[in-house]
C-alpha positions in Angstrom: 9.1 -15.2 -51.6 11.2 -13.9 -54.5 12.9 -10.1 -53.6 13.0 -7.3 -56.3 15.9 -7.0 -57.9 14.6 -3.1 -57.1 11.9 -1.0 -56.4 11.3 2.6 -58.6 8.9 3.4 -61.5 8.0 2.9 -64.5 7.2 6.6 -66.1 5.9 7.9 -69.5 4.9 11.0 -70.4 4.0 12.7 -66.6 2.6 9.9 -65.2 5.0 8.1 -62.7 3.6 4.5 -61.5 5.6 2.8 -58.9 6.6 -0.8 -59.3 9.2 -3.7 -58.3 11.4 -5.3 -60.8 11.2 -8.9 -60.5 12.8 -11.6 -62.3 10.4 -13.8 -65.0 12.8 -16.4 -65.0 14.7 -19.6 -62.7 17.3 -21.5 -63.6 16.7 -25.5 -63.2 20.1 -26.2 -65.0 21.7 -29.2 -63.5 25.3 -28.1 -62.2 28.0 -30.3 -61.5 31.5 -30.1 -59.8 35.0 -30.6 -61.3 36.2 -33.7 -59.3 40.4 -35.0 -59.5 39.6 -38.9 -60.5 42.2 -39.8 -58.2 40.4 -39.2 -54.5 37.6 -37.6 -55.7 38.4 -34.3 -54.3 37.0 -30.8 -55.8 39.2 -28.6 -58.2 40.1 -25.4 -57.1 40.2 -22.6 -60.0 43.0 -20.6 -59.3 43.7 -17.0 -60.9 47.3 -17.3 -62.0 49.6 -15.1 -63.7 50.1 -16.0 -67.2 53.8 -16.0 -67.6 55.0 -17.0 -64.4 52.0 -19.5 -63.4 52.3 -18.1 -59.4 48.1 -17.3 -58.1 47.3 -13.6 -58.1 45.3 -12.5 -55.2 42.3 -10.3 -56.1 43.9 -7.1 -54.6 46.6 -7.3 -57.5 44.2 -7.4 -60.1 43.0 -4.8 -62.5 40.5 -4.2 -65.1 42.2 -3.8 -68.7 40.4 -3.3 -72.2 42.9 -5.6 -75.1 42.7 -2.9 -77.8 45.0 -4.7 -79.9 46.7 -8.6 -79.3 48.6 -8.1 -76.6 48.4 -4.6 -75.9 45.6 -3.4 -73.0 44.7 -0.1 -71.4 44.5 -0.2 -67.6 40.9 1.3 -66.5 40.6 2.3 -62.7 37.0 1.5 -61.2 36.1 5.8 -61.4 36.6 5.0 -65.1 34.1 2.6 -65.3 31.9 4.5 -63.0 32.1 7.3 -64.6 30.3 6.1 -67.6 28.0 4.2 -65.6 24.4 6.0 -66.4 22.8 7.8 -63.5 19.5 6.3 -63.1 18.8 3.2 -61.4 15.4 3.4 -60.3 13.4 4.4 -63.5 12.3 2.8 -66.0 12.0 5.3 -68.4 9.8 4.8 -71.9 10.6 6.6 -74.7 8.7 5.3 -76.8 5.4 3.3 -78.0 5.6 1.0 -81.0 3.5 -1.7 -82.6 3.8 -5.1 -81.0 5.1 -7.1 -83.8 7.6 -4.5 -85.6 9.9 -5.8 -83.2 11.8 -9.0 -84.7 11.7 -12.1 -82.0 15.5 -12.0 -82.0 15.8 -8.9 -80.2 13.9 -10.6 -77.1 16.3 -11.1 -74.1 15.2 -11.7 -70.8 12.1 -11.3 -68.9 11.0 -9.4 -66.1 7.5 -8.7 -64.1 7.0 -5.5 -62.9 5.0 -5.4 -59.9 2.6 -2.7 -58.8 3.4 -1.0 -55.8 1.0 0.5 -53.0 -1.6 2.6 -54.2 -0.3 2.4 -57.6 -2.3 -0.2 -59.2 -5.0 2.7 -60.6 -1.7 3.9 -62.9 -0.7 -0.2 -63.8 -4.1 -1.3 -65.4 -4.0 1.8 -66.9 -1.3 1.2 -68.7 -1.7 -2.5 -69.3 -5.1 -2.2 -70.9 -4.1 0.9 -73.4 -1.2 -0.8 -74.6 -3.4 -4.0 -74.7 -6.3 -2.3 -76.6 -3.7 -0.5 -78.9 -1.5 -3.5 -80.1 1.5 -1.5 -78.7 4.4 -1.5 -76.9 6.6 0.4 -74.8 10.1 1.1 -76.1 12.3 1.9 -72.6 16.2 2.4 -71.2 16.4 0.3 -67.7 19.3 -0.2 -65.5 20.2 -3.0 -63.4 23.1 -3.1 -61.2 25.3 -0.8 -63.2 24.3 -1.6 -67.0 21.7 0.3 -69.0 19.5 -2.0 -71.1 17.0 -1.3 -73.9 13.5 -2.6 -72.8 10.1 -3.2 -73.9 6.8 -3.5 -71.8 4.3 -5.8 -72.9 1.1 -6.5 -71.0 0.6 -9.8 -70.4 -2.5 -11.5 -68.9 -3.0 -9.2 -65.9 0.9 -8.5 -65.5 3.3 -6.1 -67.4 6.3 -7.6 -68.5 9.4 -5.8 -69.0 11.5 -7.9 -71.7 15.2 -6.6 -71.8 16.1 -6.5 -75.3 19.6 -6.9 -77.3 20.8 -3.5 -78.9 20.8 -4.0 -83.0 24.9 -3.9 -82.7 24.7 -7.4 -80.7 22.9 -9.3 -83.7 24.1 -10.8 -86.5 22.6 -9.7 -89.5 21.0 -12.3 -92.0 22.8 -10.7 -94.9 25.9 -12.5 -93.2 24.4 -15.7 -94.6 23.6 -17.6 -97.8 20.1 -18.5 -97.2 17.7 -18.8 -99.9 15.5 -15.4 -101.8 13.5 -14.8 -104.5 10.8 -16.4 -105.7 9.7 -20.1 -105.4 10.0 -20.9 -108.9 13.6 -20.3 -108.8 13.7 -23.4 -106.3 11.1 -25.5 -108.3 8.8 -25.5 -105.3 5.1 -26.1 -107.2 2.2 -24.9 -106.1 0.5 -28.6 -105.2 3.6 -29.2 -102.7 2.8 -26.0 -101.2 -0.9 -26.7 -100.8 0.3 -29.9 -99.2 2.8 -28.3 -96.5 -0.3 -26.0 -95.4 -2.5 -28.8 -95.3 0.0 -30.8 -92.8 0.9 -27.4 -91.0 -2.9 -27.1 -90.2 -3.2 -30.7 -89.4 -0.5 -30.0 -86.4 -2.0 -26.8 -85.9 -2.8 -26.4 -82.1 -3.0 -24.3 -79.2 0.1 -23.0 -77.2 0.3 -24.9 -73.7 3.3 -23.8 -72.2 2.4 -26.7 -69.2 2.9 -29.3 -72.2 6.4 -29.1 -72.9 9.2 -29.7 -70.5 13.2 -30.2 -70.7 12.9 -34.1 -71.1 17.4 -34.1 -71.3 16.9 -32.8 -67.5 14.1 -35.3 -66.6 16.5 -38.6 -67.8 19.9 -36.9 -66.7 18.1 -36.5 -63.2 17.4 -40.0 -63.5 20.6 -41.1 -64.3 21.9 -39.1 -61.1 19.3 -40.6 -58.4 20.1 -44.3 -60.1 23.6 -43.7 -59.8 23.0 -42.3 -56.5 21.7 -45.5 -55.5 24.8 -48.0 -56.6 28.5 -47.0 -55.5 29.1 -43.6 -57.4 28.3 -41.2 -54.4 31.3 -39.6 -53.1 30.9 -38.4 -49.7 33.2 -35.9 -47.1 35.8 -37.8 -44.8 34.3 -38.3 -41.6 35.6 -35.9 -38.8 38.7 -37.0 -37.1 38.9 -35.0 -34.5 39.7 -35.6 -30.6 37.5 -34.8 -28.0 37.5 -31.1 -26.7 38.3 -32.5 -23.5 41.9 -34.1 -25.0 43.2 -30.7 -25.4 43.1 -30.0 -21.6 45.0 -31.2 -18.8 42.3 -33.4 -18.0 41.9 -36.5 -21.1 39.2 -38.3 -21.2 41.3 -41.5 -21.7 38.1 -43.5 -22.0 36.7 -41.5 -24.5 39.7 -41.7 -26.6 40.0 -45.4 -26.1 36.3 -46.1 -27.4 37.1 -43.4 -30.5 40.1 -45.6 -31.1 38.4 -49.0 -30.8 35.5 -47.8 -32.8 37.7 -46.4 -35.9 39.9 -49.2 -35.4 42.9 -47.2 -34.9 46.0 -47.9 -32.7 49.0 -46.1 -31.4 51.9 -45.8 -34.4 54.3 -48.7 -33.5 57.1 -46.1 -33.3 55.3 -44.1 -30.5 54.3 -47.3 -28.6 58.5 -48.5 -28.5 58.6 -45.0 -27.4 56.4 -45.7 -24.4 57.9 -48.9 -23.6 61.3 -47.2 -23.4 60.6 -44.1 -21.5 58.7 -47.1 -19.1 62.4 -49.5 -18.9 64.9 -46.6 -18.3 62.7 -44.8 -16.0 62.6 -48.2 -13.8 66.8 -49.0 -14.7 67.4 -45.0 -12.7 65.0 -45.9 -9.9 66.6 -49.1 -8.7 70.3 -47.3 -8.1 68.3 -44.5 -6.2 66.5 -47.0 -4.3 69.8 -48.9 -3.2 71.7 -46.1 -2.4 68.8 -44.5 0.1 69.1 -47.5 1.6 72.2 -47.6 2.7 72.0 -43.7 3.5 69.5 -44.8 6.1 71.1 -47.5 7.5 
């Protein structure tokens, strides 16, 4: 089961109801890796210094606002703190507006908030007077460390909390040359206006969210278990390792022998001449010692 991302309340006015925050949403993006195309082995990202190219390891790196190209101000983690906000476990509403004077480009991210014990009196409440009102409930929320501007909708039997974008973070239409005024100005007559509602209501329908799904995942995901199937999976070396028992005094020489026969290995040529060697001049200094005990004895 999903956890909250916390546990607090939701307050307005004097009345405090206690909920969970949990998250509305679940990524199902497809993710892929960053492979080198010569043996198929991961890239790394490295965080590197810009001017001499040498990796910078995280205790060396600061936080830094670029006020200008090129020129930065150093901020030290109190800084940031310090204009951190201090609630984290409230969501506060300061407000109650209609539902649809807020524009659908302010809508974010959503969230369900989640009675908690004893609190669901407070919840329905709140869900059925906003309901039964048309409103909404204009609030400040934070997560983690960031303050967000909120709204709580009611929702079937849920509340949602929607994080919405502060005005500053939209573009406004103004920016753009889009067409105003009236429809004569762009010869639009009244017949071929009768005839786009016509076709509008022909399409007309009822919102089924069940009826729509990412159809680019569904074929990519089938392009990834038919590939799957010929030669394109890449998979980890097999472990090479010797035998605990081969890092003792005591080898398992059969062991080793049936690893070696199985992976088809065999002793470097160099190492074997080796052997052979150490075998010929160990036998060469045993035959003088031999002879010359011998005639010790006799």
């Amino acid at each position: 089961m999903a956890r909250p991302i916390w546990n607090g309340s939701l307050s307005f006015g004097l009345l405090n109801i206690p909920v969970a925050l949990m998250s509305g949403e679940k990524r199902v993006d497809l993710h892929f890796r960053m492979l080198d195309a010569r043996d198929k082995t991961p890239i790394r990202y490295e965080r590197v210094n810009a001017e001499t190219g040498e990796e910078v390891p995280w205790k060396d790196i600061v936080k830094a606002y670029e006020y200008h190209k090129g020129s930065y101000v150093v901020l030290k983690p109190e800084d940031i703190k310090s204009a951190a906000p201090e609630s984290h476990e409230s969501i506060d509403v300061e407000a109650f507006v209609d539902a649809e004077s807020i524009a659908p480009q302010f809508y974010e991210k959503p969230y369900y908030l989640v009675p908690g014990k004893k609190a669901e009196k407070g919840y329905v409440l709140l869900r059925e007077t906003l309901r039964k009102t048309g409103r909404i409930g204009v609030a400040r929320v934070v997560i983690r460390t960031r303050e967000y501007l909120s709204a709580v909708i009611p929702e079937g039997d849920a509340l949602l909390l929607m994080l919405l974008r502060y005005p500053q973070e939209l573009v406004d239409a103004d920016d753009f040359k889009l067409p105003g005024g009236k429809l004569e100005s762009y010869r639009v007559t009244r017949s071929e206006l009768q005839m786009a509602e016509k076709l509008i209501d022909s399409m007309s329908g009822t919102w089924k969210p069940g009826d729509y799904r990412d159809e680019f995942r569904a074929r990519l995901t089938k392009v990834i278990e038919k590939r799957m199937k010929s030669k394109g999976v890449v998979k980890p070396p097999e472990d090479d390792k010797l035998p605990e028992d081969a890092a003792t005094n005591v080898v398992d020489f059969m062991a080793l022998l049936q690893k070696s026969l199985a992976t088809k290995k065999r002793t470097p040529a160099g190492k074997t001449a080796g052997v052979v060697r150490a075998k010929k001049t160990a036998a060469k200094t045993a035959k003088p010692r031999a002879a010359a005990k011998r005639r010790r004895s006799a």
